[in-house]
DSSP file (Angstrom, degrees, kcal/mol; ACC not computed):
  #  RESIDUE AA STRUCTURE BP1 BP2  ACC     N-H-->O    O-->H-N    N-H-->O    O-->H-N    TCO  KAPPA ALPHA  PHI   PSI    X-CA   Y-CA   Z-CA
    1    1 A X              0   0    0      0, 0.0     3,-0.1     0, 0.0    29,-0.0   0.000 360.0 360.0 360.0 137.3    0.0    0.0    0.0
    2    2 A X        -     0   0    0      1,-0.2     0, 0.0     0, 0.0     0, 0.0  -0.298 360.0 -48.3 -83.9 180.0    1.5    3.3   -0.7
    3    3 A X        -     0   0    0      1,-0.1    -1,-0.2    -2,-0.0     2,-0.1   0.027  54.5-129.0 -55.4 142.7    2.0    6.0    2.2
    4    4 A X        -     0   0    0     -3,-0.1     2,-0.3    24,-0.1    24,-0.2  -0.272  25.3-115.8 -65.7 162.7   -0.7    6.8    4.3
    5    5 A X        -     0   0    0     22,-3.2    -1,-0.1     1,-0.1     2,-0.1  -0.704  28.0 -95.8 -91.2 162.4   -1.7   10.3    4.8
    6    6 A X        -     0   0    0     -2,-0.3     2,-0.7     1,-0.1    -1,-0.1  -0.242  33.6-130.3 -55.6 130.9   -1.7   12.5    7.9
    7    7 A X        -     0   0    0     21,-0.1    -1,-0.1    -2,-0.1    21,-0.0  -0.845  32.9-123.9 -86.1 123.9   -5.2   12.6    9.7
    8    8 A X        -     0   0    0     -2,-0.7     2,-0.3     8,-0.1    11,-0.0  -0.380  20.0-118.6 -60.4 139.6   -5.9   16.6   10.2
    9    9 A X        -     0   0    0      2,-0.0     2,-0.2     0, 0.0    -1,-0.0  -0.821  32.7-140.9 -94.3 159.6   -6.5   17.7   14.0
   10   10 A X        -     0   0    0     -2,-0.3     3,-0.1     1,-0.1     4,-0.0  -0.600  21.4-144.6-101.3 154.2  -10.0   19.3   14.3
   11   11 A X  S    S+     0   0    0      1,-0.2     2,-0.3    -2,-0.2    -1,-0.1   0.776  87.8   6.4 -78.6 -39.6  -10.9   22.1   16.2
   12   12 A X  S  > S-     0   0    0      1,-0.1     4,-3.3    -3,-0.0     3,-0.4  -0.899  72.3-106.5-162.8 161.9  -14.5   20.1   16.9
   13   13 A X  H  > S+     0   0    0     -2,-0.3     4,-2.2     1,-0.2     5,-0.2   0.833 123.7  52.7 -74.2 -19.2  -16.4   17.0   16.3
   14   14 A X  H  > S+     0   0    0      1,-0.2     4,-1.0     2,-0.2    -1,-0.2   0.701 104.6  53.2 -98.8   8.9  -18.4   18.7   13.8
   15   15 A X  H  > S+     0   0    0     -3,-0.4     4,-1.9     2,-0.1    -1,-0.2   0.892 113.4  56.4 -60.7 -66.1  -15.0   19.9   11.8
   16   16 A X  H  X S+     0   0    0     -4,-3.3     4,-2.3     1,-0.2    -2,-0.2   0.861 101.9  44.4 -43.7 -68.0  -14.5   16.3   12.1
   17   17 A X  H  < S+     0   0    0     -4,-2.2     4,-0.4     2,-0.2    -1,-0.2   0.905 111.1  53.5  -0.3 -90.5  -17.4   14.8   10.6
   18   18 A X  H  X S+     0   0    0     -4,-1.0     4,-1.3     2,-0.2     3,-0.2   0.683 101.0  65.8 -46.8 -37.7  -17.3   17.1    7.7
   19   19 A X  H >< S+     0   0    0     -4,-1.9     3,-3.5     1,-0.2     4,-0.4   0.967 110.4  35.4 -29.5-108.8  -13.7   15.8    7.5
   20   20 A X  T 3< S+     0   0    0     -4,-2.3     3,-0.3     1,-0.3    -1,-0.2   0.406  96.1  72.3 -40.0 -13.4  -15.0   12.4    6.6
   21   21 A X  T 34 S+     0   0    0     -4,-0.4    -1,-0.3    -3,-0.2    -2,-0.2   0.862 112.0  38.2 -69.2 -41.8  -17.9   12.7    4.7
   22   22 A X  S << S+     0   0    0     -3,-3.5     2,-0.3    -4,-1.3    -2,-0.2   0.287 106.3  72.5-109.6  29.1  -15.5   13.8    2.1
   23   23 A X  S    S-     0   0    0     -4,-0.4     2,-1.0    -3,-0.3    -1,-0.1  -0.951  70.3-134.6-129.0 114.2  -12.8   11.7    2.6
   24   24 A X    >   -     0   0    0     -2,-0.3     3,-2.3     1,-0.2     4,-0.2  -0.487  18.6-148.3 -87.4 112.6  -12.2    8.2    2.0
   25   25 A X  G >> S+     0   0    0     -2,-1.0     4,-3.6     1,-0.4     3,-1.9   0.625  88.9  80.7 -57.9 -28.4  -10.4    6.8    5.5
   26   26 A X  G 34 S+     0   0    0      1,-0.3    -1,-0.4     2,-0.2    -2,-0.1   0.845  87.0  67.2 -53.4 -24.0   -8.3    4.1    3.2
   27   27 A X  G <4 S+     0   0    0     -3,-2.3   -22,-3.2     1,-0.2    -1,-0.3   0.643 117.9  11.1 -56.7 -30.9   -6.4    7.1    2.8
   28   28 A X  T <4 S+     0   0    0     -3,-1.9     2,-0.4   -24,-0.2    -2,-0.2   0.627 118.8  74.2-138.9  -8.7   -5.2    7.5    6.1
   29   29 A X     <  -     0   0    0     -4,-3.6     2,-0.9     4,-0.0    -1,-0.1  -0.847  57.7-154.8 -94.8 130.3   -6.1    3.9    7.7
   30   30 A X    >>  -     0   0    0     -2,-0.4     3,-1.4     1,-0.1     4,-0.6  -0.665  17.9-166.5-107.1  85.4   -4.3    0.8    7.0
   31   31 A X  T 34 S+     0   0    0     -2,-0.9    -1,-0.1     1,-0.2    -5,-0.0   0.319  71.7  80.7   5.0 -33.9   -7.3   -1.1    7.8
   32   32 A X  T 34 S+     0   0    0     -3,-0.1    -1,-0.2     1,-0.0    -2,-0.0   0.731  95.0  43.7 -78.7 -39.7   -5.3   -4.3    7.9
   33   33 A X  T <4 S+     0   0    0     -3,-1.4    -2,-0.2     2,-0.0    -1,-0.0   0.966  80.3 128.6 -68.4 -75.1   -3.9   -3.6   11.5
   34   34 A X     <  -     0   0    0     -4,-0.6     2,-0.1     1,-0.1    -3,-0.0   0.569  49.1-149.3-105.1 136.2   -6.8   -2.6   12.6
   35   35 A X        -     0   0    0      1,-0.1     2,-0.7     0, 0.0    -1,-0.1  -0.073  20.5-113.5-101.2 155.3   -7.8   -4.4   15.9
   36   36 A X        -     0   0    0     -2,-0.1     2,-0.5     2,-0.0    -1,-0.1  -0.925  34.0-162.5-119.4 145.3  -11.5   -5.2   17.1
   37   37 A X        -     0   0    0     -2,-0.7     2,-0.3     2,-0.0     0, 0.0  -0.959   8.6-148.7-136.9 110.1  -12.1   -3.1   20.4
   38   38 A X        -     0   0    0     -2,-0.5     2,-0.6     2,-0.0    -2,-0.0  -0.720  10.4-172.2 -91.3 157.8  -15.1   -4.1   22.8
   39   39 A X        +     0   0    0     -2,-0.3    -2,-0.0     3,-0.1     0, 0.0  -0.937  13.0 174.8-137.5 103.0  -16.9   -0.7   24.8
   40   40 A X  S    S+     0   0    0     -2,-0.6    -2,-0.0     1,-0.1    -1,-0.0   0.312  73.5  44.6 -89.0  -6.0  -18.9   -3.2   26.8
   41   41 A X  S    S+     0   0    0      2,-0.1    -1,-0.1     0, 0.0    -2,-0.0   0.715  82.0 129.2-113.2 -27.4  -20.4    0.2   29.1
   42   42 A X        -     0   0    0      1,-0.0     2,-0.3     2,-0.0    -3,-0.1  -0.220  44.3-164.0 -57.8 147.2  -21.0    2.2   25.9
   43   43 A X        -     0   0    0      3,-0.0     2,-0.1     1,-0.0    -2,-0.1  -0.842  20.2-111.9-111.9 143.7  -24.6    3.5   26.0
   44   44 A X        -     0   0    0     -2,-0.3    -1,-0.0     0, 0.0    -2,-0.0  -0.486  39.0-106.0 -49.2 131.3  -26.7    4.9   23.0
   45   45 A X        -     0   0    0     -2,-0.1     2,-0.2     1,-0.0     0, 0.0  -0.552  35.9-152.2 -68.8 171.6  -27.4    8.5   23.1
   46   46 A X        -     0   0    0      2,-0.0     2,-0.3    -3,-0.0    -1,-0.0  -0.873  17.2-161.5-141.9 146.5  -30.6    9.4   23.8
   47   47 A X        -     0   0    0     -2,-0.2     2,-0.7     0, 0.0    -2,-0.0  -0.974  19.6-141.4-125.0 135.1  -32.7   12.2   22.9
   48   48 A X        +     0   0    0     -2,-0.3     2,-0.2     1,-0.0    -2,-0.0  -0.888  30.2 177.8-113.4 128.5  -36.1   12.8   25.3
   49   49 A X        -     0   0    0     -2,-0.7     2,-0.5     2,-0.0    -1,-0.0  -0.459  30.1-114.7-118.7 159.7  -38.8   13.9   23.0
   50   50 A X        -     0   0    0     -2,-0.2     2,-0.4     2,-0.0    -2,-0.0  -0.984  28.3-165.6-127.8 160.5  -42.5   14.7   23.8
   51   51 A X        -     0   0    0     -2,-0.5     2,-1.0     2,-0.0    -2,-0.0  -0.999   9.6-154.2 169.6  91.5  -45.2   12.3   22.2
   52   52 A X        +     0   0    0     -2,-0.4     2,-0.4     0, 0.0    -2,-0.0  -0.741  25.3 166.1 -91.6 115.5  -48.5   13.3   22.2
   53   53 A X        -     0   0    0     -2,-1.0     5,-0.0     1,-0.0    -2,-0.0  -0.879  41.0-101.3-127.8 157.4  -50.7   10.1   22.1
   54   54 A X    >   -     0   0    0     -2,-0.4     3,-0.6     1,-0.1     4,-0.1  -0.305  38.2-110.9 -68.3 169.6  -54.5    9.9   22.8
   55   55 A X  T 3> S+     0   0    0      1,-0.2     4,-2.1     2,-0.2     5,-0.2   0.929 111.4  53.0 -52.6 -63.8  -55.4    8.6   26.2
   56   56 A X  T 34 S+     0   0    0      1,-0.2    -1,-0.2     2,-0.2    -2,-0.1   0.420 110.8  42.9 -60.7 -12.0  -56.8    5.6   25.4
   57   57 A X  T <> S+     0   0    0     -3,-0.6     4,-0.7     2,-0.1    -1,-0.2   0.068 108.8  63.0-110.5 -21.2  -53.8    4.1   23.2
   58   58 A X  H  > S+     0   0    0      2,-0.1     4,-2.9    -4,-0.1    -2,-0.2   0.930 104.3  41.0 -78.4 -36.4  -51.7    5.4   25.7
   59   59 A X  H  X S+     0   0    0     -4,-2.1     4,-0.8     1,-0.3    -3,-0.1   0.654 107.1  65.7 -91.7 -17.1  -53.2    3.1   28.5
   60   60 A X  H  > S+     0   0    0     -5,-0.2     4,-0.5     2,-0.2    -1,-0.3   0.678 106.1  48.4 -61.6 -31.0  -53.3    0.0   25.8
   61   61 A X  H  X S+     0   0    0     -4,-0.7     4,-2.5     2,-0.2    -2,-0.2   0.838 105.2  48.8 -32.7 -62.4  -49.7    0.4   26.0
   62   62 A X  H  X S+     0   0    0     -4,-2.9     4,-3.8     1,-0.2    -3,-0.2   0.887 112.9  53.6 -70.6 -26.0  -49.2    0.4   29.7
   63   63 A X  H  X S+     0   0    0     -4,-0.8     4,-0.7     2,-0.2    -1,-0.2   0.952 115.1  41.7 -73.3 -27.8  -51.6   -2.9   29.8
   64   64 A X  H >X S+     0   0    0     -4,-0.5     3,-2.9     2,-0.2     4,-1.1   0.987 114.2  48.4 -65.2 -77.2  -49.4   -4.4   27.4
   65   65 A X  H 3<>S+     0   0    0     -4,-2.5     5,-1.4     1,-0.4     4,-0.3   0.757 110.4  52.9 -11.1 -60.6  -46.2   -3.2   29.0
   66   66 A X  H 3<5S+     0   0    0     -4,-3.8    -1,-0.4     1,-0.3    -2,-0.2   0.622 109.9  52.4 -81.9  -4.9  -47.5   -4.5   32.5
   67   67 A X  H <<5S+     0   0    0     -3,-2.9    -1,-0.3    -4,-0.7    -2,-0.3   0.909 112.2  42.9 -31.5 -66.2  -48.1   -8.0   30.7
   68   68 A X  T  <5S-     0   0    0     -4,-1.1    -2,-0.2    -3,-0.2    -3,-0.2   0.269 113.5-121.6 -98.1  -0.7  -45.0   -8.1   29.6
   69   69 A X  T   5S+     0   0    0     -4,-0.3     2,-0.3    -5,-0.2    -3,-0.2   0.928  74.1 129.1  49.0  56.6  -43.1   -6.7   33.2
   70   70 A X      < -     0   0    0     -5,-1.4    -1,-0.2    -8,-0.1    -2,-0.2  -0.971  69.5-110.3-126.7 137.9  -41.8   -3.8   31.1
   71   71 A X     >  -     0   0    0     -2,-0.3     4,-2.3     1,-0.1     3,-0.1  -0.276  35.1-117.3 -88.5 147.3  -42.0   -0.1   31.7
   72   72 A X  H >> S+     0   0    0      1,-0.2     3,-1.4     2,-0.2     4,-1.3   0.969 108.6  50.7 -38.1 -65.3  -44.3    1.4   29.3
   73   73 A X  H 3> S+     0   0    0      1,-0.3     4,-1.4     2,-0.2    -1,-0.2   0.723 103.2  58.2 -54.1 -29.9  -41.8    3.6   27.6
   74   74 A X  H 3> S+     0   0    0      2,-0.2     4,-4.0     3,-0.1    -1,-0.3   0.831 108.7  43.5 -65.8 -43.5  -39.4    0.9   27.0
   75   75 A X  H XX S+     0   0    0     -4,-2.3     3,-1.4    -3,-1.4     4,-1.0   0.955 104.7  65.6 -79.9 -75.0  -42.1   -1.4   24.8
   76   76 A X  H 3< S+     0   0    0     -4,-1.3     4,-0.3     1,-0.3    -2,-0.2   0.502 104.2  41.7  31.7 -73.0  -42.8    1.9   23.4
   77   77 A X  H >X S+     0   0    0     -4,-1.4     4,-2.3     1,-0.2     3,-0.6   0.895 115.0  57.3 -58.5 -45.1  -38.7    1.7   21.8
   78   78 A X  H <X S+     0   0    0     -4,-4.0     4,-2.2    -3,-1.4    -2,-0.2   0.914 103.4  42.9 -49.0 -49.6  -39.3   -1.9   21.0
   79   79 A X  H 3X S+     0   0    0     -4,-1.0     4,-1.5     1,-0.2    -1,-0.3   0.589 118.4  47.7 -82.8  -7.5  -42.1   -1.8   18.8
   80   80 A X  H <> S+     0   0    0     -3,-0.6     4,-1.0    -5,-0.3    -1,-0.2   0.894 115.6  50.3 -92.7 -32.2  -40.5    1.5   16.9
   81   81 A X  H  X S+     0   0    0     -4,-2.3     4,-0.6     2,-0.2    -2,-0.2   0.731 110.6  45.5 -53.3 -48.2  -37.4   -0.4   16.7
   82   82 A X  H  < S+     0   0    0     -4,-2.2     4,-0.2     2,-0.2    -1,-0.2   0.805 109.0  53.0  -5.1 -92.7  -38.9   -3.0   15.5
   83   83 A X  H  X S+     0   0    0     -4,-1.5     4,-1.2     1,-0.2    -2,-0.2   0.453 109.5  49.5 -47.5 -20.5  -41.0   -1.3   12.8
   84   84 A X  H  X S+     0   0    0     -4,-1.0     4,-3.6     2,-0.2     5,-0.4   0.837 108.8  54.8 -88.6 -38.6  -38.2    0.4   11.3
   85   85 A X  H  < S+     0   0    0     -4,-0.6     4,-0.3     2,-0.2    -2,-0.2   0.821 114.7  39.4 -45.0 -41.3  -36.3   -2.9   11.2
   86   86 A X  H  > S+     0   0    0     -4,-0.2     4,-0.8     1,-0.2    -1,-0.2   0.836 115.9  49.9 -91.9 -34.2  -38.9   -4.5    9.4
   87   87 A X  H >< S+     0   0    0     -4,-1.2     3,-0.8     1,-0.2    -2,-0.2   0.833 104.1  58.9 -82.0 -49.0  -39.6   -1.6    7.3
   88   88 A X  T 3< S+     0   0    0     -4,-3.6    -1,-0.2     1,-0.2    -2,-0.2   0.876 101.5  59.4 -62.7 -23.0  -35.9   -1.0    6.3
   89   89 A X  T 34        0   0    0     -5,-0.4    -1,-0.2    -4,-0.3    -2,-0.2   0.716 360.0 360.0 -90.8  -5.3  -35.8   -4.6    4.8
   90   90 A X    <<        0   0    0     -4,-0.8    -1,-0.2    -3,-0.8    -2,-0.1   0.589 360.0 360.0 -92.3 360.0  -38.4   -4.3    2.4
């Protein structure tokens, strides 16, 4: 492989980013080293959002939820999680 190039320092992650969107990382990674790294504690961010749902669908939720010994809000993430899962694979 010929020489790599330098990776630029950023002032900011969104410097950074921009960096990469328009840059192809074989350029400055030899890939071939590269090592597999567990973050066993990393969390997803989260963004808290506000949800307006009628009453009555809301409380068809919690009875499902409390079926299932799962906090509402959490079957809430499953079933969008879900639906997008299934929805990206068609």
């Amino acid at each position: 492989m010929s020489k790599l190039k330098k990776i630029p320092q950023f002032k900011t992650e969104a410097e950074e980013r921009k960096f990469w969107e328009t840059h192809d990382s074989n350029d400055y990674v030899d890939w071939k080293q590269a090592q597999r790294v567990a973050m066993p504690n990393l969390k997803p961010s989260t963004k808290t959002i506000s949800l307006r749902l009628p009453e009555g669908l809301l409380e068809s939720i919690k009875i499902e939820a409390n079926k299932r010994d799962v906090p509402y809000q959490s079957l809430i993430k499953a079933w969008l999680a879900e639906d997008v899962r299934q929805h990206r694979e068609t």
